[in-house]
N, C-alpha and C positions, 0 to 999 in steps of 0.2 A: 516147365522150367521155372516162371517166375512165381508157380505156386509152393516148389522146393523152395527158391530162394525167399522168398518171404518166411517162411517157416523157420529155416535155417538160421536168418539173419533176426528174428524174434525172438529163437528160442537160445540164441547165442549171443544176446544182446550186448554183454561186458565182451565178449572179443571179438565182434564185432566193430565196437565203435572205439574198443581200443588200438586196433589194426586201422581206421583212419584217423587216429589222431597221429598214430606212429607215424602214417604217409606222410600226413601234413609236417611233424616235427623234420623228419628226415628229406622229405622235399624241398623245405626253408634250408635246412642245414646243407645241404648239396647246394643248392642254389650259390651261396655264399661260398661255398670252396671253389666251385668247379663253374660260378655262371658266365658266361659270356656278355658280351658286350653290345649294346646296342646299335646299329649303324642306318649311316642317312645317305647311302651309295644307290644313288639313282641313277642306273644304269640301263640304256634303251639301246641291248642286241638290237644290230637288220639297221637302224637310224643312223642318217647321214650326221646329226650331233655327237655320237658315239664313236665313230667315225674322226671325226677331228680331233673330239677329247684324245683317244687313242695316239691319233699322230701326235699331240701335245705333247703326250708322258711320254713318247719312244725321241722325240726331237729336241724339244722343248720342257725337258724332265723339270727346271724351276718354273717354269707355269702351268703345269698340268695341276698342278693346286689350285682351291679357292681364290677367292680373294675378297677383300674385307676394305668397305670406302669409309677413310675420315671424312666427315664435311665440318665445315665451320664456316661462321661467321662473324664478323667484325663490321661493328658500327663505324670504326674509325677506319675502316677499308684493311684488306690484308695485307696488304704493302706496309703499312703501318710499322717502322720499324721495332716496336713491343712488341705485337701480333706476332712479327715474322719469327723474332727470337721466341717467344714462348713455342709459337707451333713449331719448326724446326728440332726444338728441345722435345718436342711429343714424338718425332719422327726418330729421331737419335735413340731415344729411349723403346720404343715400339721394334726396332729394326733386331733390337738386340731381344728380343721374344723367341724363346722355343718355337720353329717351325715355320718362322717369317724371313724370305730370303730376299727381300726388297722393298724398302717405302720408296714409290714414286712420288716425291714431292712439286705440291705448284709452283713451286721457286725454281724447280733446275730447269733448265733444257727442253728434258724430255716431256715435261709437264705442264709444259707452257699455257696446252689447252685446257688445265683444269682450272683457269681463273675465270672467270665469270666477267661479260664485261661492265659492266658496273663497278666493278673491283671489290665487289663487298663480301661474294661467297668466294669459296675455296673448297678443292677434296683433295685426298690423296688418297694413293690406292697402297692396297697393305698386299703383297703377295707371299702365299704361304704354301709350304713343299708339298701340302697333303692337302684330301680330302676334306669337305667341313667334319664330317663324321669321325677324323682320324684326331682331328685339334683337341687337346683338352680344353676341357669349362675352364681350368685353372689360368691359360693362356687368354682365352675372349676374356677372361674377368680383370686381368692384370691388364691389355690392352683399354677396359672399357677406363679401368681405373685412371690410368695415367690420364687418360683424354679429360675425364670427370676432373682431376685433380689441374688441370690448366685451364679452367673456364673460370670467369671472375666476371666483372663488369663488361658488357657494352662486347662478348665475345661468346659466343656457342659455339661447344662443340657435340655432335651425334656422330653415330656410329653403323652403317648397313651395311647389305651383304649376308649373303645364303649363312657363314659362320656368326654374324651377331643373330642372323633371326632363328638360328639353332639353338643357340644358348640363352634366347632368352623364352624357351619355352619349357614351362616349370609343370608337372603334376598341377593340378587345383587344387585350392585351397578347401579339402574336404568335403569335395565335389561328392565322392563317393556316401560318405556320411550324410551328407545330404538326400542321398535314393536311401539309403538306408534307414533315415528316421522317418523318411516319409512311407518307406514301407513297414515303419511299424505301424503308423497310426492306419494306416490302410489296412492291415491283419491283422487289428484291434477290431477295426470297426465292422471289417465281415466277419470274424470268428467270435467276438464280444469276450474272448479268454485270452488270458497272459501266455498259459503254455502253449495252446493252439498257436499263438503266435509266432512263440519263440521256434518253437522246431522247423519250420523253411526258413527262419533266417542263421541259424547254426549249419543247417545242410548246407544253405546255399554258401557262409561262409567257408565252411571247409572244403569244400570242392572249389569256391575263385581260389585259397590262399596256396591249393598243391596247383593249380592250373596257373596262378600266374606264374608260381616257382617253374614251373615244366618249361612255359616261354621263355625263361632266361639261360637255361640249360640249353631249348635249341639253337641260341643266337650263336650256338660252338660250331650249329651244322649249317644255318641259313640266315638270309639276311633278317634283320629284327630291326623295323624304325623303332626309334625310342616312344613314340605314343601307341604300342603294340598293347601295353600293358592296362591303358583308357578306354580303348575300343576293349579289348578282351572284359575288363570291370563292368563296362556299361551294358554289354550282353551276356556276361555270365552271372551276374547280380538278378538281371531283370529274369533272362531263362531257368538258373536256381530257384530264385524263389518261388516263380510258376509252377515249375513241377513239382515240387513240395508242394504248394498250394491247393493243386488240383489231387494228391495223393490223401494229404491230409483230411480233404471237403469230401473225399469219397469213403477214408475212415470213419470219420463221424456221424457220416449219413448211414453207416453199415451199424456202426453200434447205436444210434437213433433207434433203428427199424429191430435193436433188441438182440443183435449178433453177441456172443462174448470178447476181447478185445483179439486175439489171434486167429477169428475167424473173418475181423471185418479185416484188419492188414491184408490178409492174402486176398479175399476179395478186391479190397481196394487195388491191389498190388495186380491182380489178375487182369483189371477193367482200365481203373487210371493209370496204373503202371506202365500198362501194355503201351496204350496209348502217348505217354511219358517217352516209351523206348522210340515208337517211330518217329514221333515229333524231334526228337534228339536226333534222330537219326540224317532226317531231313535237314536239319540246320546244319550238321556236320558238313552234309552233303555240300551244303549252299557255300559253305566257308571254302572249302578244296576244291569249289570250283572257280576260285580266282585263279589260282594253279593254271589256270587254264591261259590266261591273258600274256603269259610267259613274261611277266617282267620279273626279275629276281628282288626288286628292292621292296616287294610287297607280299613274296614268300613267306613269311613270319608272318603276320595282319593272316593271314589265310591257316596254318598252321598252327599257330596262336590261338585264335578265336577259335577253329574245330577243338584244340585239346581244352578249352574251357569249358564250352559246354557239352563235351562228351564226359568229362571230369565232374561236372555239379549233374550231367544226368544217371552218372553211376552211384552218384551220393544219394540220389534222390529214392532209388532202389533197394539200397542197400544197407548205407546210414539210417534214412529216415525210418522201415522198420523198428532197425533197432532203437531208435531213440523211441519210438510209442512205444515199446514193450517196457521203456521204465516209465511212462506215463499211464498206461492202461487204461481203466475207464475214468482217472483222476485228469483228463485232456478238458474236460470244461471248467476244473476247480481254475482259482484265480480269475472266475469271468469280470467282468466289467458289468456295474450294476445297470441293468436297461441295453444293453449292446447284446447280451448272449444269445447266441444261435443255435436252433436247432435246423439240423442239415434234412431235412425233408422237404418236398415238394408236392404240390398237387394244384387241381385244375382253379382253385382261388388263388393262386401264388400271382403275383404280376406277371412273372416274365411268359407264363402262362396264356393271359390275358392278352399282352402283347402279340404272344406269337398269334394267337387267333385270331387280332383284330388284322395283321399284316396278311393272313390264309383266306380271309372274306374278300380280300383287295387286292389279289395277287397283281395284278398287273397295274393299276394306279399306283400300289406303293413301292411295286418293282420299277415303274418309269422314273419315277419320285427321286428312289434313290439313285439311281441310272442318272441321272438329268444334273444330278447334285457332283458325282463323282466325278461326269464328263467334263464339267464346271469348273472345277477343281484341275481338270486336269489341261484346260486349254492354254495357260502360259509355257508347257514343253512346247507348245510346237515353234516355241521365243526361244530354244536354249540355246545359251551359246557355250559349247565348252572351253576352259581354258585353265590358266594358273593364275589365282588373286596374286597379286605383288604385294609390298609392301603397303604400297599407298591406301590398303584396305585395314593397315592395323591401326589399332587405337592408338589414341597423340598422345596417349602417356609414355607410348614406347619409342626406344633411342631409334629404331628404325625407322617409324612412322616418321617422325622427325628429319632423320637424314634424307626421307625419300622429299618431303615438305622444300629441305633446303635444299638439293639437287633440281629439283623439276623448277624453282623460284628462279635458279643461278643459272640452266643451263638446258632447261629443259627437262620434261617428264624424260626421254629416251635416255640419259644418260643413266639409269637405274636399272638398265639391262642393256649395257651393249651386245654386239653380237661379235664373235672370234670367227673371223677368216683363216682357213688357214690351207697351207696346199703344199704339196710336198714334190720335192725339182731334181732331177736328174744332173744337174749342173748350175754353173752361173748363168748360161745362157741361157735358161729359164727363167730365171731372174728377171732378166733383163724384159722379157715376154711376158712378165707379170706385173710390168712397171704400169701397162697401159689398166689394169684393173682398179688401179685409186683410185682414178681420174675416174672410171665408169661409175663407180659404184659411188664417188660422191657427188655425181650426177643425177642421182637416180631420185627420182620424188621419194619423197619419207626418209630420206636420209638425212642428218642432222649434220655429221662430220666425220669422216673415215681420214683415220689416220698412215701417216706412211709405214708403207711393210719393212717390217723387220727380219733378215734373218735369221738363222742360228748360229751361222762362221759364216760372218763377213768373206771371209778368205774361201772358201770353201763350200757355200751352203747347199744344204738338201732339203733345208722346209723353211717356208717364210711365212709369217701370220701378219694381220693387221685388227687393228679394230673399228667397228662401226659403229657411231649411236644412233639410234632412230631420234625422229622425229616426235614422235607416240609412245608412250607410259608401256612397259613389256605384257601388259595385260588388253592392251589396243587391241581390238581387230585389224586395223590399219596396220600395228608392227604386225601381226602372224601373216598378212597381204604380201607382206616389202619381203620377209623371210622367202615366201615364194616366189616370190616375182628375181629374186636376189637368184634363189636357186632353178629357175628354171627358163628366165630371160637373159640378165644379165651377164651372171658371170661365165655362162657359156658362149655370150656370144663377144663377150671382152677377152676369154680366150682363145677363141677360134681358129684354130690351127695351130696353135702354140703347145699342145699336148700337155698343159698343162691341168688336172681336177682341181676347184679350189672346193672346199668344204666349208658349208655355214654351219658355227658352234655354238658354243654360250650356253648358259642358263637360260636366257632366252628362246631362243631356237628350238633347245632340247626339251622346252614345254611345249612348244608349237608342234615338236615329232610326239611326242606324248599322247598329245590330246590328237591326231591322225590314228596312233594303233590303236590307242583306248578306244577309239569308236569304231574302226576294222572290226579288233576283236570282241568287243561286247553282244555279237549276235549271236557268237559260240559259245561263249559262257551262259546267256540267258535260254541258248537253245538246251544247253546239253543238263545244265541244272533242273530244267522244265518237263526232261523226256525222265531222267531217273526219277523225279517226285512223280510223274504220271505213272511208271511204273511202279512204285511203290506202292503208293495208294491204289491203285489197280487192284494187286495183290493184295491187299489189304481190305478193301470193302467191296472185293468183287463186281466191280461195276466199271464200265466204260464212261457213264455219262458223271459220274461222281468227280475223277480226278481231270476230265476237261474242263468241267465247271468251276474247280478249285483254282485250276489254272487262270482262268477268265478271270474272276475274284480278285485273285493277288495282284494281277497284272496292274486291273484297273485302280484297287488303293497302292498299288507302288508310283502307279502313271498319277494319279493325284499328290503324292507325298512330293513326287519331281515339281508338278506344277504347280505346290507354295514355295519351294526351295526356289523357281526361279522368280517367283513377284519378289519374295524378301528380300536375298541374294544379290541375284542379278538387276531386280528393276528398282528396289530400294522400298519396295514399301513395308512398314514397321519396322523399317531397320533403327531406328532410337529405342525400339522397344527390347529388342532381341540384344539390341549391344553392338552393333558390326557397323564398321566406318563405312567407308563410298562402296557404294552399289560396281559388282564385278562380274567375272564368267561364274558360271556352274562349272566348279572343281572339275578337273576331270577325270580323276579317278574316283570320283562321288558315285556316279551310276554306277560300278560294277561294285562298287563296294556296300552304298544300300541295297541294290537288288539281291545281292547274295543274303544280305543281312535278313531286310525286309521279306523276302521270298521265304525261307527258314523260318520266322516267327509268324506271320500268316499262317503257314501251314500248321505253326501249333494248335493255333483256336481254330481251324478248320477239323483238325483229328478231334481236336475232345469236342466241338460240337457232334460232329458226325458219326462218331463213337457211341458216344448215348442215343443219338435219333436208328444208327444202327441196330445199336444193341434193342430198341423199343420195336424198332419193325420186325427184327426176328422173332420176336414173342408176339407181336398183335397184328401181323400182319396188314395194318393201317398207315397207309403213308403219311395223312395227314395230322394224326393223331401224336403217330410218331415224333413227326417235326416239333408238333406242340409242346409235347413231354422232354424233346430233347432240348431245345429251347429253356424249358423251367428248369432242367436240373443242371445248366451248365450259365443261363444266363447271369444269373450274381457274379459268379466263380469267376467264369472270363472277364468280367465287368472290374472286378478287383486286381485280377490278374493283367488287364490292361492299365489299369490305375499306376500299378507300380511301376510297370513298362515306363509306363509318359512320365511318372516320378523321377527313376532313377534317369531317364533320357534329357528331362528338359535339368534334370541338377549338372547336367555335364554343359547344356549351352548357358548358363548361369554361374558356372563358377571357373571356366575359361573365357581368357580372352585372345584366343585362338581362334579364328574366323572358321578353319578348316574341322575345329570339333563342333562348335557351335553347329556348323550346315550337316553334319552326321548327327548329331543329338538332334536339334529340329526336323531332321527328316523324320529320322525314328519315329519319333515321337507323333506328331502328325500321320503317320502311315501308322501306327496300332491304331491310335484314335478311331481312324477312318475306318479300321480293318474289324475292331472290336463293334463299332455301333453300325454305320451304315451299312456294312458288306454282313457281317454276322448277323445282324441280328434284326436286317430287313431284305437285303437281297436274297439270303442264303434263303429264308422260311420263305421268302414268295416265290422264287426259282423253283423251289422242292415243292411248291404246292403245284405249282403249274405242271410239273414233269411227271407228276405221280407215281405210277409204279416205276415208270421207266428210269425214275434214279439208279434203280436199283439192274438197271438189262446188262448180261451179260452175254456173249453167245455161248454156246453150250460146248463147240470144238471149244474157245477161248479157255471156258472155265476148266476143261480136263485137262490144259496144259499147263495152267499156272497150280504154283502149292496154294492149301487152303489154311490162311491164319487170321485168325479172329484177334482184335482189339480189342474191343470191351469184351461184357462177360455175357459170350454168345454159348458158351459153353457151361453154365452157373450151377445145374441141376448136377452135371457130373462132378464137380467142384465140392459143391454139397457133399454126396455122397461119397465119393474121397476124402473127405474131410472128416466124415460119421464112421469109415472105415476105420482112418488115423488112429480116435478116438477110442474105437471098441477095442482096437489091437494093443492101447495100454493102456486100457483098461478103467479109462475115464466116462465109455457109456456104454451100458449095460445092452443087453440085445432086444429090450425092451423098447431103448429110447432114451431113458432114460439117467441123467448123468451127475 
């Protein structure tokens, strides 16, 4: 099939690549008519948080919205009768906003507790009828405005809350451009030619630019966070240009050894291609097994990232032919004086050399690197999962700030309280839920729980109250009190009064988060791990191949965890990385690098194992094999990882989002690890030691699965298919001759 399609797509070059540009014109174009909308509806089915939210909007429909804290401060105290009139005039002004159906102000009544006793700080709380997801920019921007525009001397004011630290996060500032230039100079410097260059970064462009239009289109059918579209760039960039990469170094090593230009494409197309389809395939896999974690608000992030790079791997097939068929054997002209390469390998090449010196020492340099990984990987068994707060962002931002003067005025807990709420049969429930203040502001780690409020006085069927803790909403200490709240107290403060009370909040509902995130991440890592074992299986016919693959990835994903939490969590080089105070390991980070990382592993596992494959089925030498597969892929991955850590660390460099930063750092450190230590010392000493038996499979096994070759285990028939082609129009004689 893909020696059709290479043929096809060669020999049809002009409609070919003008049937993807059409896609890409008309997938931008749909996109802007028809795209949907991005949303940040973090929703946790089965959770007692979801649960309350729930009773919120069916009870309490004006507070099931966000909600959004002014904080200020006055040197002349807020009482100050200036201060009062200028802020009151913010609150006046703010109330009358699209979608804001009450400033709690420090001045009334109700708000009494938002004075700080020092009298110097002050918050008010902004309540808004909708979701942060549902607020327009235009609204957080006109609220930041006002506040901006009443600060002057000897008075600040900032601004936090899940709706400011929505809006204030922007695209980078040519974050992507940045992977981009550094993958030029990277496919300058392996290929030494401009056009060699250029063709994986055109493939790879055209396939992100119909793949990110695709994700805006699904945001009609499922949920799409608005950084779907950053995560999708930073792995459809890095995976793009790889597979191009790896198709192109097998083109040029075919016309090298003297091919003419539409015998080495199909080749290439046959060997790297192949290899190209399951590697994609694999990553697909990886991305749709978030699916699996059953939250909805991270459906798109999973669906998104599989249509990218199943989109730049179709480019990669399909496009990239055609574009060498208008390059032809003019693919080294434009080289670079002193850089140009010739794609051949042999037993003097380094990587050569290398693999032989790690095959004399299989087991010194297999402990070596074993010892180095483990090493690497001992601060996991420190993780703590959780959600970074604010107090993790930089103090340039209006949040970092509000959270600075909240924790000063009143304590870190007042920057995630927690929503009580419980729903009553009558007033005489009411009355049976009088005695739960009292408990609950009783309780160690509580800060101040305030008195419950109905919803009709006269009548009520649900009453909520609020709590602050004592501890920053990223404490282990608050996600302690959340439990101890739910499963000491308020049961035993209503005890026998038939009444549920439910713990809520943003807070809370990180604390349920990070409980199913870590339920369900055995199923996802289990069920991602069995299909790549079956694939690979079927693919290079061997048992001990796709165990040991498994092993491999495990341990550079289990090291990529264990810098994420020294930097992260324990603080070290955090000046260097950019990330304010030391916090939890995200918790939706492990199911989300594991998918990520799991998938890219496995690509330099196929194209190494592909050539060491394809070597053993002609010389039937294992060792030899290894050596050879090594020399012909170690550059290739070696660049091919380069641009990986390129476009990964341009993303933790040109955010200052904590939450991309620890996904691009992860990345980025797990190819690293995955391209040098695991590839290209584990993998050759593992395979020296296990010798033939890389390759066992049992013999029932082998008759039941189908048999498909990767590289090009089939060449000779290929050839001749190809001299058939040839004589049947008439381009070589029956001689040989052409």
């Amino acid at each position: 099939m893909l020696e059709r399609l290479a043929r096809w797509c060669y020999r049809h070059r002009w409609r070919t690549t003008i049937l993807w540009v059409a896609a890409l014109a008309s997938s931008i174009a749909l996109m802007n008519a028809a795209g949907g909308e991005y949303t940040t509806d973090f929703s946790l089915p089965g959770s007692e948080s979801q649960e309350a939210f729930d009773l919120l909007e069916e009870k309490f429909p004006a507070r099931s919205g966000d909600v959004a804290t002014i904080a200020f401060k006055a040197d002349a105290g807020v009482a100050d009768p200036g201060v009062r009139q200028t802020m009151e005039g913010v609150f006046a002004e703010v109330v009358q906003l699209d979608h804001v159906v009450e400033v709690t102000s420090p001045y009334s009544e109700q708000g009494a507790q938002q004075l700080s006793p020092d009298g110097l700080i002050a918050f008010a709380d902004v309540q808004f009828d909708v979701g942060t997801g549902e607020i327009p920019l235009e609204v957080i921007q006109s609220l930041i405005d006002i506040g901006d525009g009443a600060e002057g001397p000897g008075l600040q004011v900032d601004f936090g809350g899940g709706p400011i630290q929505q809006a204030q996060f922007e695209p980078p500032g040519g974050a992507e451009s940045i992977g981009f230039l550094a993958a030029v100079v990277i496919l300058l410097v392996t290929f030494g030619s401009v056009l060699a260059m250029v063709l994986p970064l055109v493939t790879a462009g055209i396939g992100i630019g119909i793949g990110l239009s695709l994700i805006l289109l699904m945001a009609n059918f499922v949920n799409v966070p608005n950084f779907t579209p950053q995560v999708a760039s930073m792995i459809g960039i890095g995976v793009g240009i790889d597979y191009a990469l790896f198709i192109v170094t097998r083109y040029r090593q075919q016309l090298h050894e003297g091919m003419d230009p539409e015998q080495s494409i199909v080749r290439a197309l046959t060997t790297s291609g192949r290899a190209v389809v399951f590697a994609g395939i694999i990553v697909v896999v990886s991305f749709l097994g978030i699916l699996l974690m059953g939250f909805p608000f991270i459906e798109g992030i999973a669906v998104g990232g599989a249509s990218a790079v199943l989109v730049t791997m179709l480019a990669s097939i399909t496009l990239l032919p055609a574009l060498i068929g208008f390059v032809g054997h003019n693919i080294d002209r434009l080289h670079i004086p002193r850089l140009r390469r010739v794609e051949t390998t042999g037993q003097r090449s380094f990587w050569f050399r290398w693999s032989r010196v790690i095959q004399r020492r299989p087991w010194t340099t297999g402990l070596v690197g074993l010892a180095v990984l483990v090493a690497l990987t001992i601060p996991l068994f420190s993780i703590r999962l959780g959600l970074a707060d604010a107090g993790n962002d930089p103090e340039e931002l209006t949040t970092r700030r509000a959270y600075d003067l909240l924790s000063e005025g009143f304590g870190p807990g007042f920057n995630g309280p927690l929503i009580l709420a419980a729903e009553l049969a009558g007033p005489q429930d009411l009355e049976a839920f009088a005695g739960v203040s009292g408990a609950v502001q009783a309780t160690q780690g509580v800060q101040f729980a305030s008195p419950a409020i109905p919803n009709d006085p006269a009548n009520p069927t649900a009453v909520i109250m609020t709590v602050y803790p004592s501890t920053s909403p990223q404490a282990v200490e608050t996600e302690e009190l959340v439990r101890r709240l739910r499963r000491e107290v308020l049961p035993r403060a209503t005890d026998g009064a038939g009444v549920d009370v439910l713990v809520g909040g943003f807070t809370a509902a990180g604390v349920d988060f990070t409980i199913l995130s870590g339920d369900r991440l055995p199923i996802l890592i289990g069920a991602v791990i069995l299909v790549s074992f079956l694939l690979l299986m079927v693919v290079f016919r061997s048992l001990i191949v796709p165990i040991k693959a498994a092993i491999m990835n495990l341990l550079s994903i289990g090291a990529a965890y264990g810098i994420i939490v020294a930097v992260f969590q324990w603080g070290w080089l955090a000046d260097l990385v950019g990330i304010g105070e030391p916090g939890p390991f995200e918790a939706w980070a492990p199911m989300m690098l594991f998918t990520i990382l799991f998938g890219l592993s496995m690509d330099y596992e196929i194209f190494l194992l592909s050539r060491i494959r394809e070597d053993y089925n002609r010389t039937r030498d294992n060792g030899l094999s290894v050596a050879n597969g090594v020399a012909t892929t170690g550059r290739v991955i070696t660049a091919a990882a380069a641009i990986m850590i390129a476009v990964f660390m341009s993303f933790v460099l040109g955010f200052d989002i904590r939450q991309i930063k620890l996904l691009g750092l992860g990345l980025a450190v797990a190819v690293l690890v995955d391209a040098t230590i695991v590839r290209m010392v584990l993998v050759p000493a593992t395979m020296e030691l296990l010798g033939d038996a890389n390759w066992w499979l049992p013999k029932w096994l082998g008759r039941l699965i189908p048999k498909v070759s990767v590289e090009g285990e089939a060449e000779a028939a290929l050839d001749a298919e190809y001299r058939r082609t040839l004589e049947e129009e008439g381009e070589l004689d029956r001689g040989g001759t052409r």
